[in-house]
N, C-alpha and C positions, 0 to 999 in steps of 0.2 A: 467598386472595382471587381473586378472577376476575380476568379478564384484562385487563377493562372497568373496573373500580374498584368495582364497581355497591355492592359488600360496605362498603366507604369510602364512601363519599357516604352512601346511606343514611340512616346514622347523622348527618351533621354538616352536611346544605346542603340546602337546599331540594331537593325530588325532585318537580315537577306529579303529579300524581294524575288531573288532567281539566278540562276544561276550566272545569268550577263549581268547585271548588279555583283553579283560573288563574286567575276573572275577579276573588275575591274575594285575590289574592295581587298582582293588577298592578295597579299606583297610574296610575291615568286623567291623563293631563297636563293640561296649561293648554291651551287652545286645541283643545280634544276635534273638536269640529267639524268644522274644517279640516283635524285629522289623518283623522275617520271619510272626509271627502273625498275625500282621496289614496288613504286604504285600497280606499276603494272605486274608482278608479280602477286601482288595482293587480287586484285580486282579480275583479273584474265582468267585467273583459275575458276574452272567446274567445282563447283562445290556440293558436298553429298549429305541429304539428309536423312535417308534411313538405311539399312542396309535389313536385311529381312530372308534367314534362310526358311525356306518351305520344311513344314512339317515331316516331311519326308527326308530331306536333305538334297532334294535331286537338284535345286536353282534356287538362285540366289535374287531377290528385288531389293530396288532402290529407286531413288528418287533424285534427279539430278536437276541441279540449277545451270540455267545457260551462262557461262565464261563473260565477261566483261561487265556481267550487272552487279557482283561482289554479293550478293544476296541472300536472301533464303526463299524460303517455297511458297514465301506471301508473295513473290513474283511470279514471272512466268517457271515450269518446271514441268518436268516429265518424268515417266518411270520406266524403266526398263527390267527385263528379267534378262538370263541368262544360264546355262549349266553353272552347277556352282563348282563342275572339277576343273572349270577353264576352260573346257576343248570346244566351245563354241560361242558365237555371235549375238552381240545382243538384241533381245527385239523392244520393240515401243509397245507398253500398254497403253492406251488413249483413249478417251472418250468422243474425242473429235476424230477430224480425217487424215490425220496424224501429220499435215503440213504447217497448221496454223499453230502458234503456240499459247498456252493456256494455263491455268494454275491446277496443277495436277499433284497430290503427295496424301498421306496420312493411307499407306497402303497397310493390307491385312490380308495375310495366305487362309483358304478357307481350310478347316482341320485335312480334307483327302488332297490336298496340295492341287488341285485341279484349276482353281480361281483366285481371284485376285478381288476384293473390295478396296475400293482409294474413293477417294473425293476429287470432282474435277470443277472447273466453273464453262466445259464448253460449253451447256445448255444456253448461259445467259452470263458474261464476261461481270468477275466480282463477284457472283453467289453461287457459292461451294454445292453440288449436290451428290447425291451416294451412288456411283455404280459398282458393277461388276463386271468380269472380266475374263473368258477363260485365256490359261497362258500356253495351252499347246494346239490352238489353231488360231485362226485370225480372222475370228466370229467378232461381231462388232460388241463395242462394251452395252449393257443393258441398265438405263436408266432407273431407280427406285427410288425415287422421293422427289419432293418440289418444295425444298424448306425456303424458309424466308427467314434470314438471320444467320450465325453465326452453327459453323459444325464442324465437329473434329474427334479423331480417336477411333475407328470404328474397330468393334472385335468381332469375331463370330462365335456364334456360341458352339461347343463341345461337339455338338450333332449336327452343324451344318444350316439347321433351319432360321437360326435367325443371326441379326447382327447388329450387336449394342454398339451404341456411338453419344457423345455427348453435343446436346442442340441446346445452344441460347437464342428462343424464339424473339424475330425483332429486334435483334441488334445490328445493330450500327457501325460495331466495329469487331475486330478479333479479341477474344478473351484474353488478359492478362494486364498486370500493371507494366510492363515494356512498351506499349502501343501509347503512339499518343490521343491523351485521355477528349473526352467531347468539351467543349468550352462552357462552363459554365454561364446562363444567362439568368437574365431576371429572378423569381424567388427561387433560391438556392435549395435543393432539395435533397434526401439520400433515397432518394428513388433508385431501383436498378433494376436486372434484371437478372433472371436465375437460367442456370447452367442445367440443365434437366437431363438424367440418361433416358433415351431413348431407341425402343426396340423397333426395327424392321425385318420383314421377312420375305426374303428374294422371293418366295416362290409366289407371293400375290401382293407384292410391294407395299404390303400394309404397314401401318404408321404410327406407333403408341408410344405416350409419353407415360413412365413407369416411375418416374420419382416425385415426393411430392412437389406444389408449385412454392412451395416456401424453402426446400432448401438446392444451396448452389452444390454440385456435384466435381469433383475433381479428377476423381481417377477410378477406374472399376475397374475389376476380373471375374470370371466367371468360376463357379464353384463346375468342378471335373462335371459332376452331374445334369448340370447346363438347367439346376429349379432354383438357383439362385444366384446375385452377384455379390460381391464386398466392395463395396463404393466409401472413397474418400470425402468427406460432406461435410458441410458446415451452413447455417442457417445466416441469412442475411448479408450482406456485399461482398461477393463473389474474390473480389481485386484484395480485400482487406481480411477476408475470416478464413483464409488457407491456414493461415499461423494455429488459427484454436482449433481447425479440423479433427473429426473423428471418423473410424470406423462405422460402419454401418453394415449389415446383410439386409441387400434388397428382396424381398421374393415380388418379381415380377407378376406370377397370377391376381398375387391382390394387393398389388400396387402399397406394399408392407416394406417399411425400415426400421430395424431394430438396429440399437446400440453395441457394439460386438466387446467394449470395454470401457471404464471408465475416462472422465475427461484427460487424455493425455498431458503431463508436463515437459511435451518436448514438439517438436514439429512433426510430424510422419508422410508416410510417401513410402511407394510402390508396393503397394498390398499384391500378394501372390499367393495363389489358392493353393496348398499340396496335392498332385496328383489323387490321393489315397484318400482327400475328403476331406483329412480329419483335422489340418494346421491352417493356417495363413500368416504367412511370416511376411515381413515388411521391416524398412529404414526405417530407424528413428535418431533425432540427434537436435543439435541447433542451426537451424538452417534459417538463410534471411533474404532467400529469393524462390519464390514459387519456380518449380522445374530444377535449382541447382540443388539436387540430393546429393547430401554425405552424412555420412552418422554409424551407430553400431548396427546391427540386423538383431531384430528382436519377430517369435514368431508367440500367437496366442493359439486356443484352441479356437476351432472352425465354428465350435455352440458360442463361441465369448467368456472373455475372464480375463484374466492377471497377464499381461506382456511379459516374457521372458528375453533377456538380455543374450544372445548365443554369442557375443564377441566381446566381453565386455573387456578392455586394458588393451586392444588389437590398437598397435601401432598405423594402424589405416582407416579412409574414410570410405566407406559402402557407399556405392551411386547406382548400382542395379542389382537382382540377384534373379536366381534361373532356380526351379528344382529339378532334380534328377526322378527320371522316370520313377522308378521305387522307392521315393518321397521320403529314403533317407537322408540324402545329403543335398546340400541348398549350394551352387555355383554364383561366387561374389565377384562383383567387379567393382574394383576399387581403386582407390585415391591411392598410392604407398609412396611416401617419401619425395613425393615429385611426380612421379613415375604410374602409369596407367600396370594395371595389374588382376588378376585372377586369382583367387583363394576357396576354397574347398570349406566347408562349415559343415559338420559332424551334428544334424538337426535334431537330435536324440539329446544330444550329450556335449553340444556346444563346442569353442574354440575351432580357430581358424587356420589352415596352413597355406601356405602362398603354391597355388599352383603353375603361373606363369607370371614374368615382370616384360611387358614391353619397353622397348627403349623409345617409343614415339605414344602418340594416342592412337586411344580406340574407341569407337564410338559406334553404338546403331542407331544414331539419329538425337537429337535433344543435346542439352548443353553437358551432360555428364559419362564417362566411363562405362561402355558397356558391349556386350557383342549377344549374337543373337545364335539361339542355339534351337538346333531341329529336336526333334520330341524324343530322338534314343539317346540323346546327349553327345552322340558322335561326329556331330556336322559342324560346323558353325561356320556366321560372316563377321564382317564388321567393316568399318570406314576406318584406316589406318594413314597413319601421317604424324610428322615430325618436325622439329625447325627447319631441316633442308631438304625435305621429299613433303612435296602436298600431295591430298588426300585423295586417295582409292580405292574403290571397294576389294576387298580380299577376302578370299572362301576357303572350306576344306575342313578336314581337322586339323585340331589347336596344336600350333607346333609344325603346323604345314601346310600354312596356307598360302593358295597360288591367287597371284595379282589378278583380277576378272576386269577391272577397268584399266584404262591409257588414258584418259582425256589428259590428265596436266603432266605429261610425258614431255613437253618441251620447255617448261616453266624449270626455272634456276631462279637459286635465290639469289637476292639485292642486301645481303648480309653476311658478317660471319659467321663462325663456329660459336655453338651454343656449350656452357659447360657450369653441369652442377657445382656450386659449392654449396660448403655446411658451414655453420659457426654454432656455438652456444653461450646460451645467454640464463639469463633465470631460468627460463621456461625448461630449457633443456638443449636439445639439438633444433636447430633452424634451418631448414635451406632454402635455396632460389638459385635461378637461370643468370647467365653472365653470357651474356651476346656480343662478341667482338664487332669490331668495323670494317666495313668492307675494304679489303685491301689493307688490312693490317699488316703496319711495320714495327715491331718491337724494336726497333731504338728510338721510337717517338710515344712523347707522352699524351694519352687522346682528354677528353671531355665524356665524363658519366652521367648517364641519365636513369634515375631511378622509378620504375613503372609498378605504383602498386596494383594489383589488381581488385574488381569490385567484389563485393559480397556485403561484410566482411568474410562471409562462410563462402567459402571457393578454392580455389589454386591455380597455379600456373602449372600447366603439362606440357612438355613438346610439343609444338603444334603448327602448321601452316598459319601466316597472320591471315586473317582476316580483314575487311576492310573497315571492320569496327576499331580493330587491335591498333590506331593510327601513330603511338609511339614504336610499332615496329618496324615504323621505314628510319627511324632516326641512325641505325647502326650504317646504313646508305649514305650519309651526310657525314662519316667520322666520328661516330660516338658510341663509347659502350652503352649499353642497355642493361640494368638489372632488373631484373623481375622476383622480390622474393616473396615466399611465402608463410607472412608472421604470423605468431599465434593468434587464434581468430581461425585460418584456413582449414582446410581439409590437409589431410595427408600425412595424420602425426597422429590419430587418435581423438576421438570425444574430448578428453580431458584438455589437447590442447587446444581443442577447435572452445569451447568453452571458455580459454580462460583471458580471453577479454570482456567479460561479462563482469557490469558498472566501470570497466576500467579503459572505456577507449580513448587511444591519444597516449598512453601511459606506456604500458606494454609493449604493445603490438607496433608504437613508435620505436622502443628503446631496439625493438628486435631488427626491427627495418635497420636503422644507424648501425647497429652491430654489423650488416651484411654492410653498409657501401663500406666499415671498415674492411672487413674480408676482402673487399673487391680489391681496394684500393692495395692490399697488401699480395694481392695476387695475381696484378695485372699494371700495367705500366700507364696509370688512370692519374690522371690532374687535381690536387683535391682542391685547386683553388677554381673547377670549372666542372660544377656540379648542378645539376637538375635535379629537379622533381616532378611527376606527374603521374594521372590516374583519373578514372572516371569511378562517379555512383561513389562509394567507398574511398575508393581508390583518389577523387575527387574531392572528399573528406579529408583523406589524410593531407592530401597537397594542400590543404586549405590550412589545417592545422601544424603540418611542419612546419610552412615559413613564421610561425607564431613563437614556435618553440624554436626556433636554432636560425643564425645567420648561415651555416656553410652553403645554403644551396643557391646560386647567384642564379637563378629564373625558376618557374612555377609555371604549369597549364594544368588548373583544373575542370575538367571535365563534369556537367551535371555533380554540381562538390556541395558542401554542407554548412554553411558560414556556425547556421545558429541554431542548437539543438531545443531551443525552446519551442524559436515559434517557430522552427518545423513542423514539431508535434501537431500543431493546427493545421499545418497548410497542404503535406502531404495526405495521399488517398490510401495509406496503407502503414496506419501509426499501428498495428494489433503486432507489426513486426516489434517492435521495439521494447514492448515490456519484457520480454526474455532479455533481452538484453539489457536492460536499464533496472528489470527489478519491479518499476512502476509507473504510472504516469505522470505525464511531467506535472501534472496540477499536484500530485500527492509525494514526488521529491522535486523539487525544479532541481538541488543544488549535484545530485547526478549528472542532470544534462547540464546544465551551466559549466562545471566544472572541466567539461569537453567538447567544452563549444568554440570555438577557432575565436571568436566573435568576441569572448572574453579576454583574450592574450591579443587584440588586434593592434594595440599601440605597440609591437613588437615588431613590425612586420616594416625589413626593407628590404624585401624580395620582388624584382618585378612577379607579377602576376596576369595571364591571358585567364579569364575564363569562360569555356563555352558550356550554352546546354539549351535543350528543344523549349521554344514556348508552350507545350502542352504537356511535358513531362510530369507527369503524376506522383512517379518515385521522389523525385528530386526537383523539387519547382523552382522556375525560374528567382522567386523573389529571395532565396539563396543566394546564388550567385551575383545578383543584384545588391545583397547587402553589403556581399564583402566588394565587391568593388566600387561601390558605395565608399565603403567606408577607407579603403584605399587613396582615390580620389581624392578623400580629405585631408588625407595624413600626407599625400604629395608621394607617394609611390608608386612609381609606375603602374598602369593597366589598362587592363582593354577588358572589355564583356561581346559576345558576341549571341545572338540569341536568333535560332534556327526556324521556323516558321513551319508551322502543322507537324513539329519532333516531337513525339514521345521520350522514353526512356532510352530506348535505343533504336540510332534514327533508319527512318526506312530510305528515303531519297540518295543515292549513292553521291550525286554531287555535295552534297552537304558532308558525308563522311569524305572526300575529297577536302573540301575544303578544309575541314580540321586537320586534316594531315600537313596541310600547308603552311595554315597558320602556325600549327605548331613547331614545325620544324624553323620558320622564319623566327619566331620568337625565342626559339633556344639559341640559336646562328647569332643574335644581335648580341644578348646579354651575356653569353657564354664566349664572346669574341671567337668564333671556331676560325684559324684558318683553312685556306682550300691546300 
């Protein structure tokens, strides 16, 4: 059997076929209407994935998805620049005739703010390749490389002459464990392929691979002096050894990688060179998905040595950080209490003060906190948006920045008012999101749906849903929505992001229960018509709450986690898990056992749906397969539902359509909702 299950399923559980197979396979809820409402508020919106001010401050780029595909930039997408004081029109970078549309994103301002380098695939529809661009005439972009495989990240270096970018020659698909993985066939192998930084230089479009071919590459900067970079790097399966990653300084002339510090005991991410030469400061923390950073900021010396802690006890989680021209002080953007936020770090002498708290998110592109700042420190952009305003690019200085886009100017949402509460519990203080229902009337009592989100390292921030987010059309059908964020998350500090560690199910459950207490005691919610659901993590816990507690009369979990044993073997990115567990499952099983849903399973009389992609790497199908499996036996209600060529997070917009469906139908039956 594959690796995938794919030989298993098959035969025994629903397998979509397309979407005329899907439409006549998902049962249409009560309240269609209001859900097509939400949906299309989901799905309609323009969605923005980098925002990018010019070294100079004068304009503002990004990268925008076309309205109705709910997607990201692995679809079709385009870039635009603009003034960044507002007072003009935006134009199209493109590498084609700027009619046809094309997968265009991963832009980079060249240091004299003159050019633009992105990656487009006009040349040949599918394979990425590097051009440039100037943005203040409307000279055609100029083509520089002919890769065959996988490319992404491009920088420019200091001087102008060249521009690093990351090439996995010969791949097949996009780098990351989120993609759906290649199907394993005949002898099983750990064959792969490495992620290599590679230099090119505009001005004779030459072509060097600069890192060794044995280790995969994560993430680079270049040192101010442009003779060297700091590359994020780990030797052997790209998808799996992000977890053990180190530091490195490349020197490009002779293709040299030194170690810049001991093997790290934490996960690390986003190395940043100090103007002045002489620091490189970067996140460190527990993190359990390649790209979602949070943690403390710790900087080393720029020769290598000892990491120094500059935030240590800081009630928030680092997800990006910027330095200030005069390489004394390091610009954080961070996780706080919920809440997207900016904090000031004293790079000397450590400790952090909060310099702004948005009431929405902010983002320059990627799944974490962050805004993009011009080289004097006085410009900045960012992608801003909220549970009731979707996202827009915004420019200017901080404290006054003017709106640059309008695309989802006519988009309202298909929910209530969203509103922080806190509770505590051991841990300490806890909070999460409480989303009313559309058309709420406080003399009636509604149905709660509690949403954990994945990680466990993550959070819930204000935010436009996305068409992944599929419990956020449920507020559309009459039902609260919590979202909280237990310990395990970002947004409280290292200590508490840590302190599910060998302890999950235990914890980070008691803290979940504590909020739908809160909820229930602050909002006119039903406790006898209770949900749960969540994907990845999130998908875990559902798997494991209806184990431990009857109050929740329905379940949908998403890519969820029955058995943490034979997980351990089946997923493509077990290196996550020893931080968290301690050890491998061969050398404690009775850790994983002891938080495995799969042990507690003769508990369980909660209907249960669960969905997840047949090539999900993260979370493999023969998971959700077991528990409903074993469901099945015990006479419990359920369904399995299993997506065709889905990764981790599915790329086919019908398919996340569908799960919204499903899932709404399935809360509607068990939860008795009236209309």
């Amino acid at each position: 059997m594959n690796r995938n299950g794919r030989g298993l399923v098959l035969a025994t559980v629903f397998l979509l076929m397309g979407t005329g197979v899907m439409s006549q396979q998902t049962p249409k809820p009560q309240g269609y209407k209001a859900l097509g409402d939400a949906i299309l508020a989901m799905f309609g919106a323009h969605s923005f994935h980098q925002a990018q001010i010019s070294p100079d401050g004068k304009r503002v780029a990004w990268v925008e998805s076309l309205a109705a595909q709910g997607g990201g930039p692995s679809l079709n997408s385009a870039i635009y620049v603009a003034p960044a004081d507002g007072t003009g029109s935006p134009r199209r970078i493109t590498a084609g005739d700027g009619k046809a549309a094309h997968q265009e994103h991963d832009i980079a301002w060249s240091p004299d703010s003159t050019k633009l380098a992105f990656l487009s695939d006009a040349a040949r529809k599918g394979q990425l390749q590097l051009f440039i661009a100037p943005v203040s005439a409307s000279a055609p972009a100029k083509k520089l490389t002919n890769f065959k495989g996988f490319v992404s990240n491009p920088g420019w270096s200091p001087d102008g002459t060249r521009i690093a970018l990351l090439y996995t020659e010969n791949a097949t698909r996009a780098a990351g464990p989120l993609v759906a993985e290649t199907p394993d066939e005949g002898v099983v192998s750990e064959s792969f392929l490495e992620q290599r930084l590679t230099l090119v230089e505009p001005a004779t479009a030459s072509v060097r691979q600069v890192s060794p071919a044995d280790i995969y590459v994560y993430e680079f900067d270049w040192a101010p002096d442009g003779k060297r970079l700091v590359v994020t790097a780990a030797p052997g399966n790209g998808d799996d050894n992000w977890y053990i990653a180190n530091f490195f300084a490349l020197d490009p002339a002779r293709n040299l990688m030194t170690p810049l510090m001991q093997k790290p005991d934490m996960q690390i991410a986003v190395p940043r060179w100090s103007p002045d030469g002489q620091t490189i400061a970067f996140i460190g923390g527990l993190m359990s998905d390649e790209g979602s950073v949070g943690g403390d900021v710790y900087a080393i010396p720029a020769m290598g040595g000892d990491a120094r802690d500059l935030t240590p006890g800081t009630k928030a989680s680092a997800s990006t950080i910027t330095w200030s021209a005069d390489s004394k002080k390091i610009l954080c953007a961070e996780n706080k209490d919920g809440l997207a936020a900016l904090g000031v770090i004293d790079a000397s002498a450590g400790g952090e003060s909060t310099l702004h708290t948005f009431e929405g998110h902010v983002s320059a592109g990627g799944y974490g906190i962050a805004i993009s700042v011009s080289t004097d420190g006085q410009t900045s952009a960012a992608i801003q948006q909220s549970f009731d305003t979707p996202p827009e690019v915004w420019a200017g200085k901080l404290g006054a920045w003017k709106q640059i886009t309008h695309r989802n100017s006519s988009l309202r949402p298909a929910w209530g008012k969203s509103v922080s509460l806190h509770w505590t519990t051991g841990i300490g203080n806890v909070q999460g999101w409480l989303t009313y229902p559309l058309d709420f009337d406080p003399a009636k009592k509604y149905p709660m749906i509690v949403a954990v989100h994945g990680g466990p390292s993550s959070a819930v921030t204000p935010g436009w849903p996305s068409r992944w987010a599929y419990y956020r059309t449920l507020p559309s059908q009459g039902y609260f929505l919590l979202q909280p964020n237990p310990r395990g998350s970002y947004g409280q500090g290292e200590a508490f992001t840590r302190a599910n560690v060998k302890d999950f199910g235990r914890g980070d459950f008691l803290d979940i229960m504590a909020g739908v207490d809160e909820a229930i005691r602050s909002a006119p919610i039903d406790p006898n018509r209770l949900g749960i659901t969540g994907w990845s993590y999130g998908g875990y816990m559902t798997m494991w709450a209806v184990t431990q507690t009857n109050r929740f009369g329905a379940a949908v979990s998403g890519a969820g986690l029955s058995d943490w044993l034979s997980y351990y073997g089946e997923n493509k990115i077990d290196q996550w898990m020893l931080p968290f567990f301690g050890a491998s499952a061969y050398d404690d099983p009775m850790v994983y056992a002891k938080s495995a849903p799969i042990t507690f399973i003769k508990n369980v009389k909660t209907p249960a749906l669960m969905v997840v992609g047949d090539r999900d790497g993260e979370c493999p199908p023969p998971q959700s397969y077991e528990f409903w499996h074993a469901l099945k036996t015990l006479g419990v209600p359920t369904e399995l539902v299993i997506y065709p060529n889905e990764g981790h997070a599915f790329a086919d917009p019908a398919h996340s359509r569908d799960v919204i469906e499903r899932t709404v139908a399935w809360f509607n039956q068990y939860l008795q909702k009236t209309q």
